[in-house]
C-alpha positions as CSV (number, residue, x, y, z in Angstrom):
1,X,37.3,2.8,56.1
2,X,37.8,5.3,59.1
3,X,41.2,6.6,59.9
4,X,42.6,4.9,62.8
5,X,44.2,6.9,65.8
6,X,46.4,6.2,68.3
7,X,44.7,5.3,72.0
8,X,45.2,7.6,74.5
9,X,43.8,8.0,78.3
10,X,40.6,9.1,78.4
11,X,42.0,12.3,81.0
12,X,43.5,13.0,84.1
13,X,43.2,10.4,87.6
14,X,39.8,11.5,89.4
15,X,38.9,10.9,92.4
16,X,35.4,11.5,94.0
17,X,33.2,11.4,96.4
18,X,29.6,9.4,95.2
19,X,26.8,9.0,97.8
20,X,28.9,6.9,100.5
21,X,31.3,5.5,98.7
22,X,34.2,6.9,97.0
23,X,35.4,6.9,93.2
24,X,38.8,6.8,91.6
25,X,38.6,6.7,87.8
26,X,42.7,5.8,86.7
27,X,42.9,6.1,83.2
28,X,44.9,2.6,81.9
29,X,47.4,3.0,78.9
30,X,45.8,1.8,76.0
31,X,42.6,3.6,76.7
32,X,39.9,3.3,78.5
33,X,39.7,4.3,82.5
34,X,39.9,1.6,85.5
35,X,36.9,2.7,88.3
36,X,37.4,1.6,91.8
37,X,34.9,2.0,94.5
38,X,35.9,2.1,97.5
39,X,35.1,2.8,101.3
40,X,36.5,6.3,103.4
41,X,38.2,3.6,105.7
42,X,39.7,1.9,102.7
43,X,40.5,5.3,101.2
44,X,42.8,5.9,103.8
45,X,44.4,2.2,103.7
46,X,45.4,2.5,100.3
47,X,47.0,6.5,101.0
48,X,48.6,5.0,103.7
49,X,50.2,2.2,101.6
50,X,51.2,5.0,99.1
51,X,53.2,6.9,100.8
52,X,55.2,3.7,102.3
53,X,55.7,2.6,98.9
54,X,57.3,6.2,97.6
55,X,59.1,6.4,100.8
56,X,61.1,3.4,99.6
């Protein structure tokens, strides 16, 4: 019987840029990663909503 470990992210937040579109790997807690394609114009949406949402 193998040892069992503990689950850990699978590394840091990435974000980059693929052909057109643009990749953000989040790594979720449990393990494993979350990838989200996503547009430039989209990009910028979600920064946008970011820094309102650290603002309050």
């Amino acid at each position: 019987m193998a040892a069992m470990k503990p689950r850990t992210s699978d590394g840091p937040l990435e974000v980059s840029q693929e052909g057109r579109g643009i990749i953000l790997r989040v790594p979720l807690e449990g393990g494993g990663r979350l990838v989200v394609e996503m547009t430039e114009d989209e990009a910028k949406t979600l920064a946008k909503e970011l820094q309102v949402a650290l603002v309050e």
